[in-house]
ROPAFI-873037 format. One record per residue (C-alpha): residue number from 0; y, z, x. Coordinates in steps of 0.05 Angstrom, whole numbers, always signed. Each point is the difference from the previous one (the first is absolute). Layout:
REM ROPAFI-873037
{pator NUM&c2 Y&c3 Z&c1 X}
...
END
This chain:
REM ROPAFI-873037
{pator 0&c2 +0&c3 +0&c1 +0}
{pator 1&c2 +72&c3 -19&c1 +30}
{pator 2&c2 +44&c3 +58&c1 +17}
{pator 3&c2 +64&c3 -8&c1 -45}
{pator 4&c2 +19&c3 +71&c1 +18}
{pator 5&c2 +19&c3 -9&c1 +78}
{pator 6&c2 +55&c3 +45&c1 +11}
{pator 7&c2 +5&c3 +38&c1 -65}
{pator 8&c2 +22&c3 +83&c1 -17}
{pator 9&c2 -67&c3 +39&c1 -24}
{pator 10&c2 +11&c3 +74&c1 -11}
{pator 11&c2 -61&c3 +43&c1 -3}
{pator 12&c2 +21&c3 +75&c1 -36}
{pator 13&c2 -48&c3 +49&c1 +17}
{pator 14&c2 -25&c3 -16&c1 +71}
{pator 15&c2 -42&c3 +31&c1 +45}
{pator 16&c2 -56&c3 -12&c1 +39}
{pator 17&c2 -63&c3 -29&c1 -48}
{pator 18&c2 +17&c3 -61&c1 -42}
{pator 19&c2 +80&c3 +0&c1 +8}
{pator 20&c2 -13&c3 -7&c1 +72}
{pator 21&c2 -56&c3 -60&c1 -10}
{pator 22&c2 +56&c3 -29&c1 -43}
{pator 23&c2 +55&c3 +3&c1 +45}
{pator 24&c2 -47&c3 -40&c1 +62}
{pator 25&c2 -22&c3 -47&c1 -51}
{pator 26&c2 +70&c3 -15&c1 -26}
{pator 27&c2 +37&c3 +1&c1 +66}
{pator 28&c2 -59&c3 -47&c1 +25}
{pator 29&c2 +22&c3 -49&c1 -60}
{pator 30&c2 +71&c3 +4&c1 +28}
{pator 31&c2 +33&c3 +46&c1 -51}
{pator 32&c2 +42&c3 +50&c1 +24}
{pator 33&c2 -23&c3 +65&c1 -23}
{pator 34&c2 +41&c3 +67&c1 -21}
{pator 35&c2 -45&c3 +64&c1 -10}
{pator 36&c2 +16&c3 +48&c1 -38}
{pator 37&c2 -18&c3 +80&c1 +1}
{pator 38&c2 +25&c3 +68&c1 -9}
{pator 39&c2 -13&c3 +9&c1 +77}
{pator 40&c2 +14&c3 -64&c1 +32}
{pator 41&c2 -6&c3 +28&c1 +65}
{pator 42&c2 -74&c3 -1&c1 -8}
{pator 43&c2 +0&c3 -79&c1 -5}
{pator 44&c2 +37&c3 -3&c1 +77}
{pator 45&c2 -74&c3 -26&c1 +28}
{pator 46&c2 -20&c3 -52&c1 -51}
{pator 47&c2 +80&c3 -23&c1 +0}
{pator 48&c2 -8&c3 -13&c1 +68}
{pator 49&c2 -71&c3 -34&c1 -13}
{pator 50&c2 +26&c3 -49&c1 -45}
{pator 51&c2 +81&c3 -6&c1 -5}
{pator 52&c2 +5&c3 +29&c1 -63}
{pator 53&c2 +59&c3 +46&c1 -5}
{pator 54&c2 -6&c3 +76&c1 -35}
{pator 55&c2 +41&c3 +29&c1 -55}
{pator 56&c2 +8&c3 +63&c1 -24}
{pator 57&c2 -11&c3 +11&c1 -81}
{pator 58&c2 -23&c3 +43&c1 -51}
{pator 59&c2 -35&c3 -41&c1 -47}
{pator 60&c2 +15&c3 +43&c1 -71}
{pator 61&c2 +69&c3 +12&c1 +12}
{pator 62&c2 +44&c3 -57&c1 -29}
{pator 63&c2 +60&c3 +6&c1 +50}
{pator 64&c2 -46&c3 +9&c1 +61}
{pator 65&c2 -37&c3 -69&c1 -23}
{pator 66&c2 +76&c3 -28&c1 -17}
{pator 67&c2 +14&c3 +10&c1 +71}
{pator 68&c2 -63&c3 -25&c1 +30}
{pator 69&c2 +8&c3 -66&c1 -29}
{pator 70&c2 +79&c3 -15&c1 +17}
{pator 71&c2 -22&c3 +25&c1 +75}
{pator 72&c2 -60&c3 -49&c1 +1}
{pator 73&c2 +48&c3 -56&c1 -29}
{pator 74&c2 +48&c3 +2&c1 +52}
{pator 75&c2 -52&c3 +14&c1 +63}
{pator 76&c2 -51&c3 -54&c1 -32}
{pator 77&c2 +22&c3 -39&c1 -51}
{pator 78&c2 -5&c3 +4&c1 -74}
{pator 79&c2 -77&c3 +11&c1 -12}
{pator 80&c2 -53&c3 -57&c1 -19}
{pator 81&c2 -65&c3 +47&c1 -7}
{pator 82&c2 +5&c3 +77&c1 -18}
{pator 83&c2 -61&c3 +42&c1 +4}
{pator 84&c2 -9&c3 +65&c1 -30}
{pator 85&c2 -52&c3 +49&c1 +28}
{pator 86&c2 +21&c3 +60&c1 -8}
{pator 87&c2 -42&c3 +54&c1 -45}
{pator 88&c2 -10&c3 +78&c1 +2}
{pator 89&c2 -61&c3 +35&c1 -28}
{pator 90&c2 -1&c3 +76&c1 -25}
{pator 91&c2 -78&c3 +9&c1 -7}
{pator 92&c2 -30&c3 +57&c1 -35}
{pator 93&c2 -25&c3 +30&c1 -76}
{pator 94&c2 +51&c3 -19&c1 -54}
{pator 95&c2 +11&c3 +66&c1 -16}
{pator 96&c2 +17&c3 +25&c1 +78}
{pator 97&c2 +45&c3 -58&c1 +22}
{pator 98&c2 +63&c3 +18&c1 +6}
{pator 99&c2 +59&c3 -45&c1 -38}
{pator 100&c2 +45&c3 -5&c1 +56}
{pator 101&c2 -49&c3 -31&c1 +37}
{pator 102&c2 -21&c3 -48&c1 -53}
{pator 103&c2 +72&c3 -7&c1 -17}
{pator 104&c2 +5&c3 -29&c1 +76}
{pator 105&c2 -65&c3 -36&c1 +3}
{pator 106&c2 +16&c3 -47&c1 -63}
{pator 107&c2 +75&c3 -5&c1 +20}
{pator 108&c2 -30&c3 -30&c1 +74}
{pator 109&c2 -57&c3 -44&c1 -31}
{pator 110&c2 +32&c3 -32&c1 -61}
{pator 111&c2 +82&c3 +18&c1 -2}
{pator 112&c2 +5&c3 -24&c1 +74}
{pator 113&c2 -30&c3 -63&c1 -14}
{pator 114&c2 +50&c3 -4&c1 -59}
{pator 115&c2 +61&c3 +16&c1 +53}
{pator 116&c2 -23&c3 -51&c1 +44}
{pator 117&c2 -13&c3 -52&c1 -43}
{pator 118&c2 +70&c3 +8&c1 -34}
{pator 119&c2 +37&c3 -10&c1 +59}
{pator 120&c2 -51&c3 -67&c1 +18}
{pator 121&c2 +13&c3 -23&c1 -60}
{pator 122&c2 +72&c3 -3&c1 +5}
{pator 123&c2 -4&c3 -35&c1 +63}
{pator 124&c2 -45&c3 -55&c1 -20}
{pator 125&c2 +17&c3 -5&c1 -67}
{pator 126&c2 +68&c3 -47&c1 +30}
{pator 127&c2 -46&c3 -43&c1 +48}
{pator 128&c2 -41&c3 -15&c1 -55}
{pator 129&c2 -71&c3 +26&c1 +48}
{pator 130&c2 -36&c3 +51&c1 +30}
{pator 131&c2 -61&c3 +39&c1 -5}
{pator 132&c2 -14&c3 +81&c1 -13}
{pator 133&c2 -67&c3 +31&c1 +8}
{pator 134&c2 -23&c3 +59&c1 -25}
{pator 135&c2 -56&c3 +37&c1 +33}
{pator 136&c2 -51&c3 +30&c1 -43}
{pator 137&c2 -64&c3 +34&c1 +8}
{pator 138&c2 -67&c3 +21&c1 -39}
{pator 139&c2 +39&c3 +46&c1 -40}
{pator 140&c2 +40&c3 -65&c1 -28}
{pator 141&c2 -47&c3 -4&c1 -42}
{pator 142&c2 -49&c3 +60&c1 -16}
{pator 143&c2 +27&c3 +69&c1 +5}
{pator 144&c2 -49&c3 +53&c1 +44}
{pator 145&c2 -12&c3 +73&c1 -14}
{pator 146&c2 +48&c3 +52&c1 +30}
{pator 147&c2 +46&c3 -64&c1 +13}
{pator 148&c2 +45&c3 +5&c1 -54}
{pator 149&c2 +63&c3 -18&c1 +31}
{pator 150&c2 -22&c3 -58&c1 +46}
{pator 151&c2 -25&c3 -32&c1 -61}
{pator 152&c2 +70&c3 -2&c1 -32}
{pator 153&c2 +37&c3 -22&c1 +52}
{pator 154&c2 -45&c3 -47&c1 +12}
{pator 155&c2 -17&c3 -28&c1 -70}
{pator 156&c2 +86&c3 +7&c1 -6}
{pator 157&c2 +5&c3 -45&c1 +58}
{pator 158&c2 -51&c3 -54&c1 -26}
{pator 159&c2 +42&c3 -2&c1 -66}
{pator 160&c2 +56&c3 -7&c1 +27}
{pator 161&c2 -25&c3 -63&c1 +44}
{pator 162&c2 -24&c3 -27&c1 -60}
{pator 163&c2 +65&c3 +6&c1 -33}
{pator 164&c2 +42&c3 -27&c1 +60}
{pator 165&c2 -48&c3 -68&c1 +4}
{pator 166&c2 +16&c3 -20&c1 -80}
{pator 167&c2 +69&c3 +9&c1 +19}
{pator 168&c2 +21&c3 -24&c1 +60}
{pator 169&c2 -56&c3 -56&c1 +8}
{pator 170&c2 +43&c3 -43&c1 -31}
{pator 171&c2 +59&c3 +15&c1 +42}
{pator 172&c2 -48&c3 -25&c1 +58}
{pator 173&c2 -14&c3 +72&c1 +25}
{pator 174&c2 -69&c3 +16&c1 +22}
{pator 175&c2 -30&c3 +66&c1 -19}
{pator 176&c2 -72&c3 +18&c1 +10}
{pator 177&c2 -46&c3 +63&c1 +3}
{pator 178&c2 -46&c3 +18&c1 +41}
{pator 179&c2 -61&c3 +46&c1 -15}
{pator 180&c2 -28&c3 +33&c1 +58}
{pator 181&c2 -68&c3 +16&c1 -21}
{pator 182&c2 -30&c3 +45&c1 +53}
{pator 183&c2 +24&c3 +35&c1 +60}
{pator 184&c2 +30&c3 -36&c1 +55}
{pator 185&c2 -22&c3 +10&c1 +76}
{pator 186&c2 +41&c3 +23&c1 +53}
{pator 187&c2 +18&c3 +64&c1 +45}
{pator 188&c2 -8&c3 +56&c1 -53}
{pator 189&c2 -64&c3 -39&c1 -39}
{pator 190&c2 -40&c3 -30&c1 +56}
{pator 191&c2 -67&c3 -41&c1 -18}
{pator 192&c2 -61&c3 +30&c1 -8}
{pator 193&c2 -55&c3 -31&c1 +54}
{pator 194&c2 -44&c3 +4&c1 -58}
{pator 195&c2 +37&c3 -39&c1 -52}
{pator 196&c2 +50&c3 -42&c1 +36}
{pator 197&c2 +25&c3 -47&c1 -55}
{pator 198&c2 +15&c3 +62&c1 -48}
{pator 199&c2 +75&c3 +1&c1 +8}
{pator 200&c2 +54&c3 -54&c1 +3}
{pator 201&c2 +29&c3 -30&c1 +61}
{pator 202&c2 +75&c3 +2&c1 -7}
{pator 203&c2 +8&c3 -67&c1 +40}
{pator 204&c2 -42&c3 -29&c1 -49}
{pator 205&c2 +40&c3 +30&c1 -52}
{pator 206&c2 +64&c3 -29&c1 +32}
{pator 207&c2 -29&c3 -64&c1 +2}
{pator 208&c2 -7&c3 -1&c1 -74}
{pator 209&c2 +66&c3 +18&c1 -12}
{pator 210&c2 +23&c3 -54&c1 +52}
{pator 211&c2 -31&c3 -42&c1 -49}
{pator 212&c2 +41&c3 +14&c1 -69}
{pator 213&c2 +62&c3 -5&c1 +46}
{pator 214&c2 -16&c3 -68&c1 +13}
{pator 215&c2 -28&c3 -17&c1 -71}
{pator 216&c2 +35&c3 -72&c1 -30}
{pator 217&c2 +41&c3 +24&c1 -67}
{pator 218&c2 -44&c3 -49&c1 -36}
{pator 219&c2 -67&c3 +56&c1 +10}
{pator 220&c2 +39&c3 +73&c1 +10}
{pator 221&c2 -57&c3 +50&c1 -3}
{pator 222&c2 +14&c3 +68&c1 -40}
{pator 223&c2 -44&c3 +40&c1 +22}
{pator 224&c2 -51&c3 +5&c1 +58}
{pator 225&c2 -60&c3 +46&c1 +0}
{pator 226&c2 -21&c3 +20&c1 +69}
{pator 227&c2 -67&c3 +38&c1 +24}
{pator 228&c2 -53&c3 -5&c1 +47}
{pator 229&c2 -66&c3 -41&c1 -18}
{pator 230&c2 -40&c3 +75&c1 -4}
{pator 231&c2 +55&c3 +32&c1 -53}
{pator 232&c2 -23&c3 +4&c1 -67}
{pator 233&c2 +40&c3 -25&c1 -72}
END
C-alpha cells in the first residue's frame, strides 16, 4: 500500500512503554512525526530518543490540560492527521469495596479522556476536511468481568462513544475506529510463558494493524477491529 501519510502529525495520549511505544516506531518508521503524550513525559526520554518522537506533558481527563496539549503539539508539529487514544485506568476489586473516587478516576481516564481528546481532534480536522482518531479498546469493550466493574464502563463508554463519532464525522471525511484488545499484551511487566508462547499479543503486531486503518482508502474505512491471538477464545 503507498504511503500517503509521509510527513504527517500523529499524537498518541496515553504513552508508555507497551503498545504506545510499538506505535510510535511504527509511525515514525512510516515518516510521521510523532508527539507522545503522558502525565510523566519524562518517562518517554529513551523511546523519544529511539524514534524522534517528541514528549508532552498531559492529563488526559482534565479538559484545560488536554486544551493545552493540543495548541502545544500544533505549533511544535503541526496540526494533527492521526490521534490515538490509549489511555485507561482500572480500580479492581468487589463492587461493594471499591472505592468511588477511584472509579470516579478510572472511568474519567478510560472513557472522558478519550472524549477530551477527541474534541480537540475534531476541531482540528474538521476544517481540513481529514484525519483519523483511534480509540483503543480491550476485552472489556465488550463483556464486562467480575470484580471489574469500573474498567467495564469506561471501556464500554469509550466504545460508544467511537461509535457515535464514526456516524458523525464519517461524512466530514474523519476516520474514527476502535480497537478491541482481546487478551493481554506482552511486554516487560507480562512476559511470555515458555509454555504457551502465542497466548498474549505482540504490540508490534498490534501497531501494524493500526498502521493499517491509518492507511485505509475512504472508499473501505473499517469501524471496528477485533484483535487477539490465534489461542484466545470468543
Amino acid at each position: 500500500m503507498t504511503n500517503t501519510l509521509e510527513g504527517a502529525t500523529a499524537v498518541i495520549v496515553g504513552a508508555g512503554s507497551g503498545l504506545s511505544a510499538s506505535l510510535a516506531r511504527r509511525f515514525t518508521a512510516g515518516g510521521l512525526r510523532v508527539a507522545l503524550a503522558a502525565r510523566n513525559a519524562a518517562k518517554l526520554d529513551a523511546l523519544c530518543a529511539e524514534t524522534g518522537a517528541r514528549a508532552f506533558a498531559a492529563d488526559a481527563a482534565d479538559p484545560a490540560s488536554v486544551a493545552a496539549l493540543f495548541d502545544a503539539v500544533e505549533a511544535a508539529c503541526g496540526a494533527p492527521d492521526v490521534v490515538v487514544y490509549n489511555a485507561s485506568n482500572r480500580a479492581r476489586g468487589p463492587i461493594a469495596e471499591l472505592d468511588p473516587e477511584a472509579v470516579r478516576q478510572a472511568i474519567a481516564i478510560s472513557a472522558f479522556g478519550g472524549f477530551l481528546v477527541a474534541q480537540q481532534a475534531v476541531r482540528r480536522m474538521r476544517p481540513r476536511g481529514r484525519g483519523t482518531i483511534l480509540f483503543t479498546g480491550a476485552s472489556a469493550s465488550v463483556k464486562g468481568f467480575a470484580q471489574s466493574a469500573a474498567f467495564a464502563m469506561g471501556k464500554f463508554a469509550l466504545r460508544g462513544l467511537a461509535q457515535s463519532l464514526a456516524r458523525e464525522l464519517s461524512p466530514l471525511g474523519i476516520h474514527v475506529a476502535h480497537v478491541i484488545v482481546d487478551g493481554g499484551i506482552r511486554g516487560e511487566r507480562r512476559p511470555p510463558d515458555p509454555a504457551r508462547p502465542d497466548a498474549l499479543l505482540d504490540p508490534d503486531a498490534i501497531a501494524e494493524a493500526y498502521w493499517h486503518l491509518i492507511q485505509q482508502p475512504r472508499s473501505a474505512w473499517s469501524f471496528e477491529l477485533d484483535l487477539r491471538p490465534f489461542v484466545e477464545t470468543f
